[in-house]
C-alpha positions in Angstrom: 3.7 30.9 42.9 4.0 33.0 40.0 7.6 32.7 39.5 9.2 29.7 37.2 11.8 27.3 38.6 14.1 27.5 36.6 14.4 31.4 37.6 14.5 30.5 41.1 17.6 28.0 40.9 19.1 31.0 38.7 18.8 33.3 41.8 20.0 30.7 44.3 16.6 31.2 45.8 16.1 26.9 46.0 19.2 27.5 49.0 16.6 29.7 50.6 13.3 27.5 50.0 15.4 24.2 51.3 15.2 22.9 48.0 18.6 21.6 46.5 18.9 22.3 42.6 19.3 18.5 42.0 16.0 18.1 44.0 14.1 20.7 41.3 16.0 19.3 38.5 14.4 16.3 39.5 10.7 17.3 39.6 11.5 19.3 36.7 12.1 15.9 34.6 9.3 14.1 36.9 6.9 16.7 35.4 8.1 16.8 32.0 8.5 12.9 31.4 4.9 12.8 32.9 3.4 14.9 30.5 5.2 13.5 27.6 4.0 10.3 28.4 0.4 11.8 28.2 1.2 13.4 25.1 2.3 10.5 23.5 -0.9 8.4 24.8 -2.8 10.9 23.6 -1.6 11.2 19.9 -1.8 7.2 19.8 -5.5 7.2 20.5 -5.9 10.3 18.4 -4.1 8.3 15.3 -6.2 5.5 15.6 -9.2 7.1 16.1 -7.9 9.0 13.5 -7.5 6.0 11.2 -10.6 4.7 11.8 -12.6 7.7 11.0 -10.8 7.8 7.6 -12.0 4.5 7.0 -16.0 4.9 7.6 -15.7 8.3 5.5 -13.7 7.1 2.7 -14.7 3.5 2.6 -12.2 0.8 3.5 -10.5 0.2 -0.2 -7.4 2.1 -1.9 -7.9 4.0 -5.3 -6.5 0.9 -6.8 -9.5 -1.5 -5.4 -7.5 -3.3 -2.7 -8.2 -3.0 1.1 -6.9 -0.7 2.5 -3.9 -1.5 5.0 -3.2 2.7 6.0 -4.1 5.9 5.7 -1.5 8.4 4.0 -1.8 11.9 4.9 -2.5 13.8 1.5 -0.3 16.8 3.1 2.1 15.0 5.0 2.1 15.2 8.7 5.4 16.9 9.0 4.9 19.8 7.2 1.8 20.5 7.7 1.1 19.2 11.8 -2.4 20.8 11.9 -3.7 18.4 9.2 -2.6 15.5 10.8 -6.2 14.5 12.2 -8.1 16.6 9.2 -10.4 13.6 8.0 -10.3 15.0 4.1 -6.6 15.0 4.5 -6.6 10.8 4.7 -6.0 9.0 1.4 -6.9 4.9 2.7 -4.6 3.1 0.9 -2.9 -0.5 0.0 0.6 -1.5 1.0 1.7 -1.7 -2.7 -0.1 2.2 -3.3 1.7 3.5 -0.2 5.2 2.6 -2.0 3.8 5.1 -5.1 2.3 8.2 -2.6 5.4 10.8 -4.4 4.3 9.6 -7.8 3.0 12.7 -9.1 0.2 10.1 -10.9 -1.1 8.6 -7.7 -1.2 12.4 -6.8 -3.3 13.5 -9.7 -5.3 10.1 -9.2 -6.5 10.8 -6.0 -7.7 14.8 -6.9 -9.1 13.5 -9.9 -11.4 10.9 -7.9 -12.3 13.6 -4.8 -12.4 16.3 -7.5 -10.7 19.3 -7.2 -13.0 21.5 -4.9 -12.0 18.9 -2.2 -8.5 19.5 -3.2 -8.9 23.8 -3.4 -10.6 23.4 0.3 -8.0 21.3 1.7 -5.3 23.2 0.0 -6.3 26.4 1.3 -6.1 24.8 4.8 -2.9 24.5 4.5 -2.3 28.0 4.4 -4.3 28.1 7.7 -1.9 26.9 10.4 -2.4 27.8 13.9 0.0 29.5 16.2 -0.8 26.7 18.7 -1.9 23.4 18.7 -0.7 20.2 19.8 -1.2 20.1 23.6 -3.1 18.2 26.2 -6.4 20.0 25.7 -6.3 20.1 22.0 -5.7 16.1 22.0 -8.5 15.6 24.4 -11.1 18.1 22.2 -9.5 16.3 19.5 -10.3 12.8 20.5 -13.9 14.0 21.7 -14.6 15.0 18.2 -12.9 12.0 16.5 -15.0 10.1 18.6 -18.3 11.3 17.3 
């Protein structure tokens, strides 16, 4: 219709659709609990596909020569959101490893082993973040690529 909800409960215009604000409220929180729940489905199968990916490119043992249990983001996830599923950004890594991630040695272990053109490039993504990311379409292009 061209017009948001939220404008037309504003204007009293729900009295004159038949619509009763607690009715739009309603569908509003339908709506956004329906795509949150697709949101959240999608990031799961993005993080494991994710995961798994990591895996086959790095191989399936930590710097330290133990199996690898998880995959720690080299650029955490929270400060940098449009790394999360960037492949050279995974470090797999053993339980005991994971505990040492902030040791500024583990750091210098793991650029020392990829080398530190892999480090320049991934740093320099960093820099790169994106206006937008992060909805329904980019999990699903996402996943389509993680797939491959």
């Amino acid at each position: 219709m061209g017009i948001e909800v939220s404008t037309l409960v504003k204007w009293g215009a729900s009295v004159c659709l038949g619509v009763d604000k607690q009715d739009i409220f309603f569908i509003l929180r339908l709506m956004v609990t329906k795509q949150t729940s697709r949101m959240r489905r999608l990031r799961k199968e993005a993080d494991k596909l994710w995961f798994d990916a990591c895996l086959h490119h790095w191989g399936e043992l930590c710097i330290c020569g133990k199996p690898a249990v998880q995959v720690h983001h080299f650029y955490p996830k929270g400060q940098f959101g449009h790394l999360r599923y960037v492949i050279d950004n995974g470090v797999p890594i053993c339980q005991g490893c994971h505990l040492r991630v902030t040791n500024p040695n583990f750091v210098l272990k793991v650029i020392e082993l990829r080398g530190k053109e892999w480090h320049d490039k991934l740093f320099e993504m960093t820099k790169q973040k994106p206006a937008s990311f992060r909805n329904v379409g980019w999990y699903q292009d996402l996943i389509e690529e993680l797939k491959q």
